[in-house]
C-alpha positions in Angstrom: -16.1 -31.5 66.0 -16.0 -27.6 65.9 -19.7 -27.2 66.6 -19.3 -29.3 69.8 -15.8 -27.6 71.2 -17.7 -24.5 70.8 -21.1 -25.3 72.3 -19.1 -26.5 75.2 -17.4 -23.5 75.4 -20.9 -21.6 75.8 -21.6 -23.6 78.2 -18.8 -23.6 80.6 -19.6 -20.0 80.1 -23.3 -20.1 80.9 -22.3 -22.0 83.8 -19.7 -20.2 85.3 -22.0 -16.7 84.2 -25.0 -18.5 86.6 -22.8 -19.0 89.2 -21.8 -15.4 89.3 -25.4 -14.5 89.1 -26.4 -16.8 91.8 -24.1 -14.7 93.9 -25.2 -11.5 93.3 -28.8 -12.4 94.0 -28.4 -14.0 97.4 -26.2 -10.8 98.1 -29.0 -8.5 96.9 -31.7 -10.5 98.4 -29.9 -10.4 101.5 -29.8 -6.5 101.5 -33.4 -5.4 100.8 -34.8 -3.7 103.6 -36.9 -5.3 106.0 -36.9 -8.2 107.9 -38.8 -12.1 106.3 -39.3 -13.0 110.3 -41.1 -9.4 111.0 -43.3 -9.2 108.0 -44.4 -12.9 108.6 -45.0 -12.0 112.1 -46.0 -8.3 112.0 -45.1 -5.1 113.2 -46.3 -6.1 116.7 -44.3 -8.7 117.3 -41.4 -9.0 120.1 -38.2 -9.2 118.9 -37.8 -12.6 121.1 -40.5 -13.5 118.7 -38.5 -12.3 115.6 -35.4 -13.5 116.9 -36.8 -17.5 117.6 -38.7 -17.4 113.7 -35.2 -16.2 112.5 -33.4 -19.4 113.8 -36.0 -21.4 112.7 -36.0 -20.4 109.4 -32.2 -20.1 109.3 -31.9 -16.9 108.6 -29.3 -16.0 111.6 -26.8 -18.7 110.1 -23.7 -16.6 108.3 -24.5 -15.6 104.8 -21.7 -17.7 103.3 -23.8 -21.0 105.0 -26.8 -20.0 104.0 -25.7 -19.2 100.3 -23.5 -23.1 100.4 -26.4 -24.7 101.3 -29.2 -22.9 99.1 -26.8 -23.4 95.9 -26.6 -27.6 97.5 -30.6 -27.9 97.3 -30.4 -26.3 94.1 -28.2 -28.9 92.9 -30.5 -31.4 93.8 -33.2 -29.4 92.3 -34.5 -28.1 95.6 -35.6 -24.5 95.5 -36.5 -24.9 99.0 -38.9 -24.0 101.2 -41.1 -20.8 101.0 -41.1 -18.6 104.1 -44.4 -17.3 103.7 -46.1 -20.6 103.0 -44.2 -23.3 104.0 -44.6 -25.1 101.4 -42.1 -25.9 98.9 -41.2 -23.3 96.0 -41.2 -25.4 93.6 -45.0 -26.0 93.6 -45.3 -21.8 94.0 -43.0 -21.1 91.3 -43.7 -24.4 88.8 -47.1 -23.8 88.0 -46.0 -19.9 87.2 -43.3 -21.0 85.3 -45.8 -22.9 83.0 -47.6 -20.0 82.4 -45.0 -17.3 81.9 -43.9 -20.0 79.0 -47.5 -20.3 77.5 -47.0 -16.3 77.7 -43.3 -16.3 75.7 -44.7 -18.6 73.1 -48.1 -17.2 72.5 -46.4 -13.7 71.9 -42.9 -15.2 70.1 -45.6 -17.1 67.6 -47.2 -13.7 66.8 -44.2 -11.2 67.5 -41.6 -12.5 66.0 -43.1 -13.5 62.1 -45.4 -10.1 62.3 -41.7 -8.2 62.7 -39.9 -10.0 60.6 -42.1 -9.7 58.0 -42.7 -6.0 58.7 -39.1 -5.0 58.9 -38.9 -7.1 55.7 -41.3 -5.1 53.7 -40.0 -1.9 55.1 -36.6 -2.2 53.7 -37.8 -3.5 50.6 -40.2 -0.6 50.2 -37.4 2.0 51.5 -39.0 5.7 51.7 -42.4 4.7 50.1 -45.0 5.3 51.8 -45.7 1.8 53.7 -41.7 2.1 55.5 -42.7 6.1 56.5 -45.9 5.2 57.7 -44.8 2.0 59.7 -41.5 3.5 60.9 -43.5 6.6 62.0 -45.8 4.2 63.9 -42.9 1.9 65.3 -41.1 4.8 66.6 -44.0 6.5 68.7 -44.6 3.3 70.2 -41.0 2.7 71.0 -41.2 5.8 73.4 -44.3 4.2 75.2 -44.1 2.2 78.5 -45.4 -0.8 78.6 -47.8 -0.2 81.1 -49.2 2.7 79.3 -49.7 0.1 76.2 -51.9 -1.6 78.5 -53.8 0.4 79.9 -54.6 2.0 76.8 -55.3 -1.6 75.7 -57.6 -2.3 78.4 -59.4 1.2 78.2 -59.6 0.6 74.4 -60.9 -3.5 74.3 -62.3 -4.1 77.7 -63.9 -1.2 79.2 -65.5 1.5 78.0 -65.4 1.5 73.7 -65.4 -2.1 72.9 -66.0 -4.1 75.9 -64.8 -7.8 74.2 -61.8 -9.0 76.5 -61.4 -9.6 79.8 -59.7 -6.6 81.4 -57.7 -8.8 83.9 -56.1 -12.7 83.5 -58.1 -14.2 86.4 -58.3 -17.9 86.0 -60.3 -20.1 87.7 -59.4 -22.5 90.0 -58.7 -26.1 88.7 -58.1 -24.4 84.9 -55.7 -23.2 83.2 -54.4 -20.3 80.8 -54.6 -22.5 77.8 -58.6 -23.3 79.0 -59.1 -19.7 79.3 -57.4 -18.5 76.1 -59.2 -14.9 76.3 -57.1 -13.9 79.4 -53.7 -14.4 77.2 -55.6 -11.6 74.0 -54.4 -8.8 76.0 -51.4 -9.4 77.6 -49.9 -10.9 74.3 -50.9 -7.7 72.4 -49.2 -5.4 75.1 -45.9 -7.2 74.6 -45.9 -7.6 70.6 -46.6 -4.3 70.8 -43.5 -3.5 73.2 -41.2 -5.9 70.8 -41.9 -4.3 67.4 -40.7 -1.7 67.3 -37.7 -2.9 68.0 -37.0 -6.0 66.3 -38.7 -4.9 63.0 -36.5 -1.4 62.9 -33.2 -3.9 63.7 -34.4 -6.2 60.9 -35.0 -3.0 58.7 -31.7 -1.7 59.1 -29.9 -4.5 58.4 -31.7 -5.8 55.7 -30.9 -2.2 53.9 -26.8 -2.3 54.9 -27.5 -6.1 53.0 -28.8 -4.6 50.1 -26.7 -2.3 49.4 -23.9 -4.5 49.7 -21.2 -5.5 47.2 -21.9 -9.1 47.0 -25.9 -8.2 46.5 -24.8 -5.4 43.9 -22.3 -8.1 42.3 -24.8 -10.8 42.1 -27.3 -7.9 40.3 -25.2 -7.4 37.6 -25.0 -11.1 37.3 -28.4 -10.7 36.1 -30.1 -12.6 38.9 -33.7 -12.4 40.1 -34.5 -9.4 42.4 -36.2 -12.6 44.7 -33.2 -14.9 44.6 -31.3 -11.9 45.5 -33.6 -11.1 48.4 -33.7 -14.8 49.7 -30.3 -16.4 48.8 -27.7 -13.3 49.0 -29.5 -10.0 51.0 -31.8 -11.7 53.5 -29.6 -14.5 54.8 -26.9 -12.6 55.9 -29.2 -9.5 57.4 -30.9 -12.8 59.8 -27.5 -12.8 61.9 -28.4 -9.8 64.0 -32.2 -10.3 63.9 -31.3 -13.7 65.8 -28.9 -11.9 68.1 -32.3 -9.3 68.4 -35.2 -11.9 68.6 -32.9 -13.6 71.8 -32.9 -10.4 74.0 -36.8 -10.3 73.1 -37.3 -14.1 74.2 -35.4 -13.1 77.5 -37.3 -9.6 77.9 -40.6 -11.4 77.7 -40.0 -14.3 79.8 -38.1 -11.8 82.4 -38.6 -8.3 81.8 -42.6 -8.9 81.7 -43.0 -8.1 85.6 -45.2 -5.2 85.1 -47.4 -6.4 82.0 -48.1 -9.5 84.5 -49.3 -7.1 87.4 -51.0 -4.7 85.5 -53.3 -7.6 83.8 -53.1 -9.8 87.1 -51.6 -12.6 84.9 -50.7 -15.9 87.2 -46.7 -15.8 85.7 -43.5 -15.9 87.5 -43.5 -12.1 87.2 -46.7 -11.3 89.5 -45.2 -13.8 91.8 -42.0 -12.1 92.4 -44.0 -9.1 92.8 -46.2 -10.9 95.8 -42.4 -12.7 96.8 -40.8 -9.1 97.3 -43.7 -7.2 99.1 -43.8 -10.4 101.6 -40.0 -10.7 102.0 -39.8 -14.2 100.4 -36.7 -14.8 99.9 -36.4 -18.7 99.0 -39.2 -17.3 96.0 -37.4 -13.9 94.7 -34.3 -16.1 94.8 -35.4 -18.7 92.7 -37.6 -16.5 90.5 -34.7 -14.2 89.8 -32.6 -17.3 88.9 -35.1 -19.2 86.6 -35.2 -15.3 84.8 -31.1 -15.2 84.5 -31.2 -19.2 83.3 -33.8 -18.2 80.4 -31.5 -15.0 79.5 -28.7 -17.1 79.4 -30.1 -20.0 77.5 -31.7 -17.6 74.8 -28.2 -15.7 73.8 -26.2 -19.2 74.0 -28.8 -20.4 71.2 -28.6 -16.7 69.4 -24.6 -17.7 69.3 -24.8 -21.4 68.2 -27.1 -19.8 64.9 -24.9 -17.0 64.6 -22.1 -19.6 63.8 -23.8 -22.2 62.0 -25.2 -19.1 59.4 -21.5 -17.6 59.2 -19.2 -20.2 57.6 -16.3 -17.2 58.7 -17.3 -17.9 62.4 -16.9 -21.5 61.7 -13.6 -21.5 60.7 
């Protein structure tokens, strides 16, 4: 009965956190620079021009209407209307959506294992030569941007030196990323690449303030295996800030990928809210910015549901 008071508590918190986000991105959307009626129409266009494709997109309605009504569709899972298109945004943003997922798992399938396993070893192997040579390497990439990683990438497996991948994620029309698996190589290497370092130095360090703990030293001089110490006693209890660490990289990648997308092209929700910002299409950004805050939300309410079913302290 705990367990359920609590995950409703998360989630009258995740809702009431949406809320407040859903505010602050109709304000900010409403603020960029620019005008949606005068990029549609071009600079050329009279402003009796501007002024009539305003009112009929309803954009000269008060911002407290326009923000009831948009947060009413969405209710009745109606993103609305794109002004660019005028089509609906939900079959702009749905089929990016798909992809930007196909994009989170691919990498959390590689990413996550390759760092926990690699933070793993480190701490085990504590100033030997595999944890100075892996935390030397994790470090210096740590300080790289990610769209240095790929282009590097690119320069290094698609162009000049070994000319094997795709340097963009075009897809053909009527196919998909998962029928063109070759165009996901790249921009799933650039973000394991950004996510190491981090994850596998969080999992180091905390693995190593486990191991030097009393219980792990108590349960030692029990006389206990080094592995059952490692599995039952050290690594169990070093997992609680790794989950915490592998949620924020879940919500990076699924929202903080915007410039990996454009740099490789990919069809994901974070090349479209490029395209949606430089066209001034608000109904897009807006929904694309909230589908991002949704994921970040959802990934740290299931990081705090495991925290507290792995700490019987929490629990109680």
């Amino acid at each position: 009965m705990t367990m359920w008071r609590l995950f409703l508590e998360r989630s009258i918190y995740g809702v009431f956190t949406l809320i407040l986000i859903s505010m602050l991105i109709f304000a900010a959307t409403n603020i960029l620079p620019g005008d949606a009626a005068r990029a549609i129409l071009g600079r050329s266009a009279t402003p009796e021009a501007v002024a009539a494709l305003q009112a009929q997109l309803g954009l000269d309605r008060p911002l407290l209407t326009q923000y009831t009504d948009w947060v009413t569709k969405i209710l009745h899972w109606d993103l609305g209307n794109s002004v660019v298109t005028k089509g609906p945004v939900w079959d702009l943003v749905g089929p990016r959506l798909s992809n930007s997922l196909v994009l989170l798992a691919c990498t959390s399938i590689i990413a996550l294992p390759i760092s926990f396993v690699v933070g793993i070893v480190m701490a085990i192997r504590q100033g030997k030569w595999f944890d100075n040579t892996a935390n030397g390497f994790l470090i210096s990439t740590a300080g790289v941007p990610e769209f240095v990683l790929a282009i590097v990438l690119i320069l290094l497996l698609a162009t000049h030196v070994f000319h094997i991948l795709p340097p963009t994620a075009l897809v053909l029309p009527g196919r998909t990323v998962l029928q063109s698996p070759q165009v996901l190589v790249l921009p799933v290497l650039t973000l394991t690449l950004a996510i190491m370092p981090y994850l596998s130095r969080l999992i180091r360090a905390s693995l190593i303030d486990a191991l030097a703990s009393e219980y792990v030293v108590t349960a030692r001089l029990k006389g206990l295996p080094p592995r059952i110490v490692l599995l039952r006693h050290a690594l169990r209890n070093s997992l609680i800030p790794s989950i915490q660490g592998a949620a924020l990289s879940l919500a990076y990648i699924l929202g903080g990928a915007v410039v990996v997308e454009y740099i490789f092209q990919y069809p994901g929700l974070g090349s479209a809210l490029q395209s949606a910002v430089s066209q001034r299409d608000l109904y897009v950004i807006q929904a694309i910015v909230l589908i991002f805050a949704f994921g970040y939300i959802l990934f740290n309410m299931v990081a705090d549901m495991l925290t507290i079913l792995m700490t019987p302290r929490l629990r109680t």
